[in-house]
C-alpha positions in Angstrom: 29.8 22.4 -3.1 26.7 22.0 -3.9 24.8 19.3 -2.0 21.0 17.4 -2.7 19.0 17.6 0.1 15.1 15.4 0.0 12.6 17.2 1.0 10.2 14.7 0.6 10.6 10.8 0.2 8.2 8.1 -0.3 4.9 9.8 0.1 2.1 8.1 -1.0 -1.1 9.6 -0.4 -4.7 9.1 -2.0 -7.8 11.6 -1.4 -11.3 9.8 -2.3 -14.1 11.1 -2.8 -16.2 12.0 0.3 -13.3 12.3 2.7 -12.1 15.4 4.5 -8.0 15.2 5.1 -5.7 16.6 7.6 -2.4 16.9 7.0 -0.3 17.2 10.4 3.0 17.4 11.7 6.1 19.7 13.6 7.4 22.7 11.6 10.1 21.7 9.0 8.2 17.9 8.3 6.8 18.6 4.7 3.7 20.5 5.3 4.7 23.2 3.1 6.6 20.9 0.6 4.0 18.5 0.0 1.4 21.9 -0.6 4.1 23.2 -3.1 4.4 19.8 -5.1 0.7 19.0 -5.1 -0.4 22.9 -6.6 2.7 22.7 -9.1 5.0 25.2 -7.5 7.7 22.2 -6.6 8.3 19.6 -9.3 9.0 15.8 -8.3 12.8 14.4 -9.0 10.8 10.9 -8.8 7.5 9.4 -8.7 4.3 11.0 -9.8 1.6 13.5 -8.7 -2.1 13.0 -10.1 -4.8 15.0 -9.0 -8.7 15.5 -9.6 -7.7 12.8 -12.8 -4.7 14.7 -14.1 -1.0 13.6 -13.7 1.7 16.4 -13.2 3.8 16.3 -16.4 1.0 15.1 -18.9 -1.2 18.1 -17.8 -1.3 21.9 -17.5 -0.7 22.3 -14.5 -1.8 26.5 -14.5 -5.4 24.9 -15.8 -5.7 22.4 -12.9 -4.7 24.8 -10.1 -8.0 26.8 -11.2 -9.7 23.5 -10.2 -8.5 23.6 -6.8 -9.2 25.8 -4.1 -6.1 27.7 -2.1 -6.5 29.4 1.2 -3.3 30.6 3.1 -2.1 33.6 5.3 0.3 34.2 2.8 -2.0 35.3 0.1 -3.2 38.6 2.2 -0.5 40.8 1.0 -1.3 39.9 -2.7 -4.8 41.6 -2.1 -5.4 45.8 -2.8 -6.4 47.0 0.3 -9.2 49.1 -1.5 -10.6 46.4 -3.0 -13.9 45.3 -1.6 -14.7 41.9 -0.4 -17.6 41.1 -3.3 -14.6 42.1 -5.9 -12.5 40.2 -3.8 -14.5 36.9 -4.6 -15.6 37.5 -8.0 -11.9 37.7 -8.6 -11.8 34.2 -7.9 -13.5 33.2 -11.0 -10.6 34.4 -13.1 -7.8 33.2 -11.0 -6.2 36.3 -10.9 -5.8 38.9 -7.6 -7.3 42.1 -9.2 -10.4 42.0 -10.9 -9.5 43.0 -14.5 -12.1 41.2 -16.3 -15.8 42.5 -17.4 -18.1 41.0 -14.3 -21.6 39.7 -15.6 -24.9 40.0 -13.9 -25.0 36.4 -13.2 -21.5 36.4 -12.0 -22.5 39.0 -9.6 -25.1 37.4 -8.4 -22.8 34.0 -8.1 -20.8 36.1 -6.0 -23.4 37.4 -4.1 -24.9 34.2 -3.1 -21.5 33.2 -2.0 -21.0 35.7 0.4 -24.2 34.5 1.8 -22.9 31.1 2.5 -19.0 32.2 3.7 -22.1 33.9 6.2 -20.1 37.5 4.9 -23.3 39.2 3.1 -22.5 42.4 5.3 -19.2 43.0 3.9 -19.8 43.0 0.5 -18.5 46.4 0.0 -16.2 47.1 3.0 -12.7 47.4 1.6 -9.8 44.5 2.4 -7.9 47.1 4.1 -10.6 46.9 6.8 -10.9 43.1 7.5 -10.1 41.7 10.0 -8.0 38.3 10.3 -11.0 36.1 10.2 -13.1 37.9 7.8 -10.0 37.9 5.3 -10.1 34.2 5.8 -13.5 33.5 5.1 -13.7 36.0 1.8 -10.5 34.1 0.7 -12.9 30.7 1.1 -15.3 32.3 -0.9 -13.1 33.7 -3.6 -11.8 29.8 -4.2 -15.4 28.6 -3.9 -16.1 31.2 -6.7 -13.9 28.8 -9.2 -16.0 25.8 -8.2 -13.2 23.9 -6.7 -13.6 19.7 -5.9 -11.0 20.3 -3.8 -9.8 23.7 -1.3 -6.9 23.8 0.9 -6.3 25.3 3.7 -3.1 26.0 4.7 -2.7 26.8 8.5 -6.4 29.2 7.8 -6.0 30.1 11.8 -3.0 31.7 12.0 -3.1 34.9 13.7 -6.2 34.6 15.1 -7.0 35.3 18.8 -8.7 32.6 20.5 -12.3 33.6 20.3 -12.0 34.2 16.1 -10.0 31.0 16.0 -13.5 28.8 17.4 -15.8 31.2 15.2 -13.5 30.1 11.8 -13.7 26.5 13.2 -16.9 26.5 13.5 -17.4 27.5 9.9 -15.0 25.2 8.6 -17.3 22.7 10.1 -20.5 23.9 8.9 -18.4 24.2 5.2 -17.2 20.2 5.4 -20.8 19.2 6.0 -22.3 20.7 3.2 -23.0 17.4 0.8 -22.1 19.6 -2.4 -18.9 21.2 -0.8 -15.3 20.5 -2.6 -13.6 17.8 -0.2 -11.0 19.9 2.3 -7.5 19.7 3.0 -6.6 21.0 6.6 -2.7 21.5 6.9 -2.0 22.3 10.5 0.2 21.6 14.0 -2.7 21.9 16.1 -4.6 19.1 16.9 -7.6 21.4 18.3 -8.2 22.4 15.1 -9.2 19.1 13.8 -12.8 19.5 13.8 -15.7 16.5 13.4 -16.1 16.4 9.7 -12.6 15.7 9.3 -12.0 12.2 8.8 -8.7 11.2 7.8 -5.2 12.5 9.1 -1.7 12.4 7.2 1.0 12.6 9.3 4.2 14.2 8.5 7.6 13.8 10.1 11.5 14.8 8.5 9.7 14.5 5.1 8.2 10.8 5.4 4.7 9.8 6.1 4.4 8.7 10.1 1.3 7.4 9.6 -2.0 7.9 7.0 -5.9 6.9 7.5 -8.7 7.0 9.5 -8.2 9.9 12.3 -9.9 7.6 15.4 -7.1 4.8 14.4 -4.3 7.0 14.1 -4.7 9.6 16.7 -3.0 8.5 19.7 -0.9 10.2 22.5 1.8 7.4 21.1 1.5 8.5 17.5 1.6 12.2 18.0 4.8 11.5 20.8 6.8 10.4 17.8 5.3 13.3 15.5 6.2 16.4 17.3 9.0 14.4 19.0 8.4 15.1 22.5 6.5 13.1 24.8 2.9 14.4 24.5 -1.0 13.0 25.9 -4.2 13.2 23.6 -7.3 13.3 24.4 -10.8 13.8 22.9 -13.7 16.0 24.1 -16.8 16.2 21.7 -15.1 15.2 18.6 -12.1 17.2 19.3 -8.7 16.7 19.7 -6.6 18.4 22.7 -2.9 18.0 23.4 -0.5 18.5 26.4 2.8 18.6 25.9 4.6 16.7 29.3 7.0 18.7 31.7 10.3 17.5 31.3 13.4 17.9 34.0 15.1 20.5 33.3 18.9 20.4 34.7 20.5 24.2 35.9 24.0 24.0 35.7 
């Protein structure tokens, strides 16, 4: 038998203009879920998804997604590992992986001046066979900047990278968010040192529900996250970030 399981239930969530989101939570509360519904990939059974103006149903979806800006680990593989990383972003301007299309001047030059600002000029023509973690991360950024997004995702952009790579991408991340003409950013994460300045509101996710949603310096508390991840947990905040400990429990040896 068959049974219906909710994956996600009572969400409501707005983005305006101006404001950089996080979206936070343990593995298995809706991170993924709420990405799949928002980029078309996981239809609602109730209630309704608008985005950038649009509402999921009344729209075409595969013209809005071009609108919106996707960067995720799980992308890599969909990349040909002799393709270079100035195809790699032009690509972006036709939605497709694979450049197929005829590539103007001007688009090249587009591209170009991208790769100046994803700060990846010197890889223009090294192949993505020979990028590392980071690098692939950044030249994704730039081939979703390359479709003029108003809005990018990142889903869980540091995974896999080493410590030192990890504060170099955050670090750019930041530098992106505070750029007044940039598309407003989406972090989805389960690290709270990844939560850089710039970002200023947090949605937190737990079994599928919204915990909490708004302003991060209101919401981020050792109490809130303790419920979050489930586990009791203490917060604090150097410099604008966010660090968490996770508290020693007794542990009982039969």
């Amino acid at each position: 038998m068959v049974r219906d399981n909710t994956i996600l239930d009572r969400v409501d969530w707005r983005v305006e203009r101006h404001q950089h989101w996080v979206i936070l939570g343990a593995n298995g509360s809706g991170k993924t879920s709420l990405l799949r519904a928002l980029t078309g990939y996981l239809p609602p059974t109730a209630g309704d998804i608008a985005m950038l103006g649009e509402t999921y149903g009344r729209s075409d979806w595969r013209v809005l997604r071009t609108r919106v800006g996707l960067v995720s680990s799980a992308l890599h593989h969909m990349m040909e590992d002799n393709e270079t990383a100035l195809k790699a972003v032009l690509s972006g301007r036709f939605a497709q992986f694979g450049l197929w299309e005829a590539v103007t001047p001007a688009q090249t030059a587009e591209a170009l001046r991208i790769l100046r600002q994803i700060e990846c000029t010197a890889l223009r023509d090294r192949p993505w066979g020979y990028l590392s973690q980071g690098e692939r991360q950044r030249i994704l950024i730039g081939r979703a900047l390359m479709a003029r997004p108003r809005l990018l995702i990142l889903d869980e952009p540091c995974a896999g990278l080493d410590p030192v790579a990890r504060e170099q991408f955050l670090r750019f991340i930041e530098r992106l968010a505070r750029r007044p003409s940039g598309p407003a950013l989406v972090l989805v994460t389960h690290h709270t040192e990844e939560i850089t300045p710039s970002f200023s509101h947090v949605l937190i996710l737990k079994a599928g529900g919204v915990l909490g949603s708004g302003p991060k310096e209101t919401l981020l508390s050792s109490r809130m996250l303790t419920q979050a991840f489930g586990a009791p947990v203490t917060l604090h905040r150097e410099r604008g970030r966010y660090y968490l400990t996770v508290k020693p429990t007794a542990e009982i040896i039969a």
